[in-house]
C-alpha positions, 0 to 999 in steps of 0.5 A: 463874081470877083476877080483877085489879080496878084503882083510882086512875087520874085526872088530873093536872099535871106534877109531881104524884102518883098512887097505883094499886092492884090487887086480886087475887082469889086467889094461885096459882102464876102470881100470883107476880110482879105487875106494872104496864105502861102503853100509850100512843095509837099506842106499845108496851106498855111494862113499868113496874115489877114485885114478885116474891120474896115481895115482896122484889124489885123491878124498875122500867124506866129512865124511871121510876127514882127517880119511881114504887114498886112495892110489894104486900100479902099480906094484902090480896092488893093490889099499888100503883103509887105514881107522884111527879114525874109527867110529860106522856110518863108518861100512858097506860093503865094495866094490871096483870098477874100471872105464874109468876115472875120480874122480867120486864117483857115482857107474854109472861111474863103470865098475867092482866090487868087491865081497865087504868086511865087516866092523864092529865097535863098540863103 
């Protein structure tokens, strides 16, 4: 029912900056929260940062606090993951997912996912 197409991933250095996007093909009513986790060889998938609230509110896991913003466009149906300060233990794959509602960070509250996108740095 919808489609989440993922861009930005690369490679980077300790330090350096990346911009993610996420372009949905339809809202619905499980589109309300969109959000970003990350999944690195051999580790949990972990929830990284979240936009709910009509894009009002957000919510950004501890590790990444300070470095990395969520934000999205309505218009564009576009949601961005705007990654600073990048460092070593930050590479993983990238995914973006979409929910009914809510700041969850927890994959079970998910609906839709992403093909995910890879991001690497190196120190």
């Amino acid at each position: 029912q919808v489609q989440l197409v993922e861009s930005g991933g690369g490679s980077v250095q300790a330090g350096g900056s990346l911009r993610l996007s996420c372009a949905a093909s339809r809202y619905t009513a499980n589109t309300n929260s969109m959000a970003w986790f990350r999944q690195a060889p051999g580790k949990e998938r972990e929830g990284v940062a979240v936009v709910y609230n009509g894009g009002i509110s957000t919510n950004y896991a501890d590790s990444v606090k300070g470095r990395f913003t969520i934000s999205e466009d309505n218009a564009k149906k576009t949601v961005y993951l705007q990654m600073n300060s990048l460092k070593p233990e930050d590479a993983a794959m990238y995914y973006c997912a979409a929910g009914p509602a809510g700041g969850s960070l927890y994959a079970v509250d998910y609906i839709y996912w992403g093909q995910g996108t890879q991001v690497t740095v190196s120190s």
